[in-house]
C-alpha positions in Angstrom: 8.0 -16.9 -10.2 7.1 -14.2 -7.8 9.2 -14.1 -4.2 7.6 -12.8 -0.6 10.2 -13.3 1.4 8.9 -13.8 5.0 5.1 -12.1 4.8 4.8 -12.3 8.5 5.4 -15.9 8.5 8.6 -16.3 10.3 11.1 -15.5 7.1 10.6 -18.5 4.9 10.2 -17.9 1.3 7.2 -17.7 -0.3 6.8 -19.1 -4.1 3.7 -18.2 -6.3 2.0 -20.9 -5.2 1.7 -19.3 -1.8 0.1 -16.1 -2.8 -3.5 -15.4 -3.9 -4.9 -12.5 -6.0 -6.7 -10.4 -4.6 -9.3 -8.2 -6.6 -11.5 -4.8 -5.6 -13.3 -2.4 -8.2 -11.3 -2.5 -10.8 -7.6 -3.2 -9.6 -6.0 -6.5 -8.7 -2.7 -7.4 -6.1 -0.9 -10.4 -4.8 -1.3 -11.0 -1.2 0.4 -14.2 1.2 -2.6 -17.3 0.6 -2.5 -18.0 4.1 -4.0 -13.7 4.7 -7.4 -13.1 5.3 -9.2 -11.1 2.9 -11.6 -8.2 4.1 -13.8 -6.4 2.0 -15.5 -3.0 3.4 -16.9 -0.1 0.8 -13.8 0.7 -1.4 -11.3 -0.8 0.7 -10.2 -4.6 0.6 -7.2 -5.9 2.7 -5.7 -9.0 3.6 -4.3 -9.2 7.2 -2.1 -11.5 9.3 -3.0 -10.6 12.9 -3.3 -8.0 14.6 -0.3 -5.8 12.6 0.3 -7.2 9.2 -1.7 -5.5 6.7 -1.9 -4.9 2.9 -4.6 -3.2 0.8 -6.0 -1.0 -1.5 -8.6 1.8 -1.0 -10.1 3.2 -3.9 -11.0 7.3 -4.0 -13.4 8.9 -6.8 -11.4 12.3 -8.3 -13.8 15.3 -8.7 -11.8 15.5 -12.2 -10.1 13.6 -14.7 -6.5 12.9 -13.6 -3.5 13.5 -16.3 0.0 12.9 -16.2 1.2 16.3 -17.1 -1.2 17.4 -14.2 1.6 15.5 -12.1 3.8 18.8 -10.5 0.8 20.1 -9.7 -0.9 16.8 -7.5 2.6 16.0 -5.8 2.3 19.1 -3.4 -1.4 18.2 -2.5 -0.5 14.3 -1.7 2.7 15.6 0.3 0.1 17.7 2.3 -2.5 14.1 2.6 0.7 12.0 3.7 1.7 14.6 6.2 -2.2 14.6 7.5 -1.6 10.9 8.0 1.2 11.0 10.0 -0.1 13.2 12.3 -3.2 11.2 12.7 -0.7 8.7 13.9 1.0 10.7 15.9 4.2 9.6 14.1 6.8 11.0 11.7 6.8 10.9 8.1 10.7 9.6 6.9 9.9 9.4 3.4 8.7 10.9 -0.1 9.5 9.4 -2.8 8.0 9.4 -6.9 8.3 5.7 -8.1 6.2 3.5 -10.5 3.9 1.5 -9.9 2.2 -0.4 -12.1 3.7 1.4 -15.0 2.6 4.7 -13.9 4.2 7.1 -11.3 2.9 7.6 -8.1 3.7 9.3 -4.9 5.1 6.8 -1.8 5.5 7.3 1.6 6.9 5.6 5.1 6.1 6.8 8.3 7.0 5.7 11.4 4.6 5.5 14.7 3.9 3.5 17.6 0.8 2.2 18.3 0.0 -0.2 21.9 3.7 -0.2 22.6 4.8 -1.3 18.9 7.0 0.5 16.6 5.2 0.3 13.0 5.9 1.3 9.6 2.9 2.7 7.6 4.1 2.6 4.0 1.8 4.5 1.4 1.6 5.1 -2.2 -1.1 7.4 -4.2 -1.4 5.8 -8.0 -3.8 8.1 -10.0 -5.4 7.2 -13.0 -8.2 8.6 -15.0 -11.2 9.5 -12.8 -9.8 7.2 -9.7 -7.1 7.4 -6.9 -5.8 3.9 -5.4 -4.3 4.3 -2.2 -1.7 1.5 -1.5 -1.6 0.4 2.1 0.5 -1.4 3.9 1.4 -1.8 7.7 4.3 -4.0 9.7 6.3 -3.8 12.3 9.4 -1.6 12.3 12.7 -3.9 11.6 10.0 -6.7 10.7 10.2 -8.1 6.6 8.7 -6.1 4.4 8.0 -8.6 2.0 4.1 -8.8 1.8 4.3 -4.7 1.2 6.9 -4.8 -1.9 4.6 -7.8 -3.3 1.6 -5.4 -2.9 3.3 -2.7 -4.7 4.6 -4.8 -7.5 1.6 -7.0 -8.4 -0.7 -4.0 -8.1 -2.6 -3.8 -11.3 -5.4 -1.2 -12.0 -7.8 -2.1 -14.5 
């Protein structure tokens, strides 16, 4: 049984029943059922209003991605992360390696403000063969984070 606790719906639990799968080119994730899906080019994401986002946007590499090419993409995602944030005007509070998926990837949080809001962009880079996934997912600082760890967990390239 897979958990969401809250997903933007006022903290309740959320069983399996109350996800869907969501699928793009060649990856699937778990989003809340009661999301709405968006598809545009390579990106797909399911949204709760006007803040509450989760999705995946896919990237063509110029060359064949290998795990012991790993030390050597780190530095050059660290420099993508830290172009995001100052898009956003906000700060990037972490870098972390972690798995996803069974593979390791490159997350990151940062904090901005956006109309007033404090937000939490949280960010991970899973490379595999020929294609780079960009995890996405957006809430508001403080708010559950629940839809976001279901993305990164269910996330399945394939």
């Amino acid at each position: 049984m897979i958990v969401l606790a809250g997903c933007g719906s006022g903290g309740h639990k959320a069983t399996a029943s109350n996800v869907q799968t969501v699928t793009g080119g060649g990856y699937r994730f778990l989003a809340p059922s009661s999301w709405s899906v968006h598809r545009v080019g390579r990106q797909v994401t399911a949204t709760s209003g006007p803040v509450d986002l989760v999705g995946v946007t896919t990237f063509t590499l110029t060359r064949r991605y290998r795990p012991r090419l790993w030390a050597r993409a780190v530095p050059a995602l660290d420099r993508a992360a830290g172009d995001v944030a100052a898009q956003l005007q906000g700060k990037l509070r972490t870098r972390a390696t972690v798995v996803v998926a069974g593979r390791r990837a490159r997350r990151y949080e940062i904090d901005y403000r956006r109309a007033g809001k404090a937000l939490v962009e949280r960010t991970a880079f899973v490379l595999t063969g020929r294609r780079e996934h960009q995890l996405l997912c957006r809430f508001a600082a403080g708010a559950d984070d629940g839809a976001c760890r279901t993305l990164f967990s269910s996330f399945r390239p394939g």
